[in-house]
C-alpha positions in Angstrom: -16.4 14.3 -21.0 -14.7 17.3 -20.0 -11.2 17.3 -18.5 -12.5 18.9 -14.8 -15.2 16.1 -14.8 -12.5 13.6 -15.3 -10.3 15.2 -12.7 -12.9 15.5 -10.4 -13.7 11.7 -10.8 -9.9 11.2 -10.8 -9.3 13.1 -6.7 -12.7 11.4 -5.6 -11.2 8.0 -6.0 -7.7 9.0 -4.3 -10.0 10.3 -1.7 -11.7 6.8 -1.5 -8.7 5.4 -1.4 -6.9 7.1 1.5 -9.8 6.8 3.8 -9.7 3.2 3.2 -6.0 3.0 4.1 -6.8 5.3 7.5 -9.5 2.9 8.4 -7.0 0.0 7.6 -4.3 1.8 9.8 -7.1 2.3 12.6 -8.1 -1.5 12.3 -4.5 -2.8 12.5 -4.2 -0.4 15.8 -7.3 -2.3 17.1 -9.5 0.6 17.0 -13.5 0.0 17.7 -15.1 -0.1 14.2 -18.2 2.3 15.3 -15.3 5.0 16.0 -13.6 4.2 12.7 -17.1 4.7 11.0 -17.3 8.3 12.4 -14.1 9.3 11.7 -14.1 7.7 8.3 -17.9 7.8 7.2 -17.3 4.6 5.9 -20.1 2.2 6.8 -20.3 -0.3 9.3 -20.1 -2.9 6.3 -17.4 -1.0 4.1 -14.9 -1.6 7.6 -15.9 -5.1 8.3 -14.7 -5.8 4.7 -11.8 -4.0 4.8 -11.3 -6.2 8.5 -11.7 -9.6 6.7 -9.4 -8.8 3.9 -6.8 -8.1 6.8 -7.3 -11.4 8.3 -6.8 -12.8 4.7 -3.6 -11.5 4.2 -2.5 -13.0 7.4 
């Protein structure tokens, strides 16, 4: 594998990971989860998971 494939893979996951911690931020703020999808482009389904692993850690 060459090194800018694996840093490529690497900044896509970080990416992943950010947008799921904005859409956490936006859920916690009670923020409709159609608006979080646009803003996101997470799916509907990707949000209400990240939704019920909020009310877990309650």
């Amino acid at each position: 594998m060459h090194e800018s494939v694996i840093y490529e893979k690497i900044f896509h996951e970080g990416e992943i990971k950010a947008i799921r911690k904005i859409a956490l931020n936006m859920l916690k703020n009670n923020m409709n989860m159609e608006d979080i999808a646009k803003v996101t482009g997470l799916t509907l389904k990707e949000i209400q998971q990240l939704s019920l692993s909020l009310n877990q850690e309650d």
